[in-house]
N, C-alpha and C positions, 0 to 999 in steps of 0.2 A: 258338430258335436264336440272335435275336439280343444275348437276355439271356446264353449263355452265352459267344459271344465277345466280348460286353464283358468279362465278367469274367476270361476267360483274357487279356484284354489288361490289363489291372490286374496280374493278378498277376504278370505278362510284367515289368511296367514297376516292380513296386515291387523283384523280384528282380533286374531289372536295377541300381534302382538302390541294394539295397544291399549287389549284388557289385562295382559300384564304388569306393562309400563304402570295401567294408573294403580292397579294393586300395589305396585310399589310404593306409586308415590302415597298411597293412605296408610304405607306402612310406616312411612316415615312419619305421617302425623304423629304417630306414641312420641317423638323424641321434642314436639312442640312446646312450648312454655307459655301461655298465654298470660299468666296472672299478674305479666308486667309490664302488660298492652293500656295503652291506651281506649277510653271507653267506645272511641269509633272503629280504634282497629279490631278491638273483640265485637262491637257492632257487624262491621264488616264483614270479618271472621266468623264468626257466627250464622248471620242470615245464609253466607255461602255454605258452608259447609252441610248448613239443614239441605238447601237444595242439593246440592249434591248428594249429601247420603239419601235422600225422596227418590231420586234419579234410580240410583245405584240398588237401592232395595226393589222396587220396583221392576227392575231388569232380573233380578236377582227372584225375587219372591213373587212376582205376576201381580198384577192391581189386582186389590181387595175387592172382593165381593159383597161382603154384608160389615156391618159392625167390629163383630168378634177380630174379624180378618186384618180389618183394618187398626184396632186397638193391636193386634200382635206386630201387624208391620210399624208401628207407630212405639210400641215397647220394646221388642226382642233383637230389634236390628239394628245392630250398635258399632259403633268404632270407638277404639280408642286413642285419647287424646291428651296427651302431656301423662302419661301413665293413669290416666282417669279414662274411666267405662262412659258414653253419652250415647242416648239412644235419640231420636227424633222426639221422642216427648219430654223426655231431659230438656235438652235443647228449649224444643219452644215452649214448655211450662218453669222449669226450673233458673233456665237460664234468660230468656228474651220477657218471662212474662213476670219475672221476679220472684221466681221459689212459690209461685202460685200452684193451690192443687187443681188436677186437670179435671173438669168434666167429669162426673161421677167416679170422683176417687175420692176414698175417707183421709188420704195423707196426701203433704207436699212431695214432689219430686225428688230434696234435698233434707236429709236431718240436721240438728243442729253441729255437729261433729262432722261434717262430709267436707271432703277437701276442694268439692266440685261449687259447693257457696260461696267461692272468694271471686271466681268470677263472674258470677249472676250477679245481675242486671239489680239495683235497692227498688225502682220500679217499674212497671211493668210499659212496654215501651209499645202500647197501643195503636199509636199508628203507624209503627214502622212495622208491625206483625201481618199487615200487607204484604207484603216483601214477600212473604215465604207464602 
C-alpha cells in the first residue's frame, strides 16, 4: 500500500509539473510575431498549434457532447498569440480557410480592420485542412 502511494505521488508531481512547464510555454506564445513568417512557417505554425490547442481544450473542457458543446469548445477556448485573441475556429475558418465564414454563421471570423487578417491564409488551403 505504501509502495503504491508513493508512486501515485510521483506521477501526481511529475504531471503537475509538466502541466505547468507547458502553461508556460503557451504563455510565452503572447510574445510571438508571426506576420513575418514565411507562408510554410505560418502553415506549420498554425496546423500545430490548432492541434495543440484541440488537445489542450479537450483535457481542459471534456469532448463535446452534442453541437452546442462543441461550437463553445470550437469558439470560447482561446490563446493568445502575438498579442491577438485565436480561438480554434479563428484558426481553422479565418486563418487556414481564408477569412471564410464557418458553417452556419452570418459573418467571417475576421473584419475588415482586425489585425489577425494579415496572417490568414488569401486562399483557403483545402487539402492541407486534413492535417488538423
Amino acid at each position: 500500500m505504501l509502495i503504491m502511494h508513493s508512486l501515485i505521488s510521483i506521477i501526481s508531481a511529475v504531471i503537475y509539473y509538466y502541466r505547468f512547464r507547458y502553461l508556460r510555454i503557451v504563455e510565452e506564445l503572447q510574445r510571438v510575431e508571426i506576420s513575418d513568417s514565411s507562408r510554410e512557417e505560418k502553415l506549420a505554425f498554425f496546423i500545430n498549434l490548432y492541434n495543440m490547442m484541440a488537445i489542450h481544450a479537450i483535457l481542459v473542457l471534456g469532448h463535446p457532447d452534442g453541437a452546442l458543446e462543441r461550437r463553445k469548445l470550437f469558439g470560447e477556448f482561446k490563446y493568445v498569440i502575438g498579442g491577438s485573441t485565436y480561438s480554434l475556429s479563428a484558426i481553422q475558418n479565418g486563418i487556414l480557410r481564408g477569412n471564410q465564414r464557418p458553417p452556419y454563421n452570418l459573418k467571417k471570423p475576421f473584419g475588415a480592420k482586425d489585425k489577425r487578417s494579415t496572417v490568414s491564409f488569401n486562399t483557403c488551403i483545402s487539402k492541407l485542412l486534413t492535417a488538423i
